[in-house]
N, C-alpha and C positions, 0 to 999 in steps of 0.2 A: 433391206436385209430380210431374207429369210429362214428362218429358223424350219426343220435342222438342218440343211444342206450346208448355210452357212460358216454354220458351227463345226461341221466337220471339217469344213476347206480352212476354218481357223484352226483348228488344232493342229492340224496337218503342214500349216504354212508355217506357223508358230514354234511346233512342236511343243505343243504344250496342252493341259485338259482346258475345255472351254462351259465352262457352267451359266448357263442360261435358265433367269427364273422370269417364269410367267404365273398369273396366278391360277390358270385354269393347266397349261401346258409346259412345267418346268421340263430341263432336260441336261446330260452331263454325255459332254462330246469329248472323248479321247483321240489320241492319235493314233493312228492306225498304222504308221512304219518306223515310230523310233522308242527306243525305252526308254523309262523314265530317268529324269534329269529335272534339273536344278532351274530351268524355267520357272519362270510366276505362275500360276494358272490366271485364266482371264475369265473375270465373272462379269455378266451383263445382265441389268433388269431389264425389262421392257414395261412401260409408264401406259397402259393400252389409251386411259383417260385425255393424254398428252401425245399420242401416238408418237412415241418418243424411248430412245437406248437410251440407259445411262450404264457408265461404269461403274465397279460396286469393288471396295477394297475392303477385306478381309483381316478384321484383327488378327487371326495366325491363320495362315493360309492352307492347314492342311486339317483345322477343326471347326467347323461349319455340317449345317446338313441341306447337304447335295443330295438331288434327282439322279433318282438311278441313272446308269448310263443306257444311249440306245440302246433297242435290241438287237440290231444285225452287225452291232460291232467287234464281237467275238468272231462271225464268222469271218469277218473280212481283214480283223484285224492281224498283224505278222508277231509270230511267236514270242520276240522280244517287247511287244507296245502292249501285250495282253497283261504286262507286270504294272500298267496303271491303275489297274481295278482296286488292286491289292493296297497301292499307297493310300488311295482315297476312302478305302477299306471300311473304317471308323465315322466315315461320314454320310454315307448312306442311310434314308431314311424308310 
């Protein structure tokens, strides 16, 4: 798996945000064509030591600090999916 290409084709497949924590290169992948909804979001660490994903569950799922989201995902994203910034709003660090 490679991060971030990934992570956007999760979000996208999903429809849901996709938060990836590295410890040198965290990153927060939205969807890019549907608005926000009631999906989980999907957090994945990556273990570099273990060269190894793990999945990572969230005591409330929308209070945590999340990795800004990409940078070119404003541009590309559609007018309605630009409303996930907003939810995650409070969790950006």
């Amino acid at each position: 798996m490679s991060m971030p290409s990934m992570g956007e084709a999760m979000a996208n497949a999903f429809e849901t945000p996709v938060f990836f924590f590295l410890k040198q290169n965290s990153q927060t992948c939205f969807p890019h064509f549907c608005a926000p909804n009631s999906n989980n979001p999907i957090f994945i660490a990556y273990i570099k030591s273990k060269d190894h994903f793990v999945a990572l569950k969230m005591k409330i799922k929308h209070i945590f600090p999340a990795p800004r989201p990409l940078k070119n995902w404003k541009m590309s994203a559609s007018p309605q999916s630009r409303a996930w910034e907003e939810v995650y709003s409070n969790c950006f660090v």
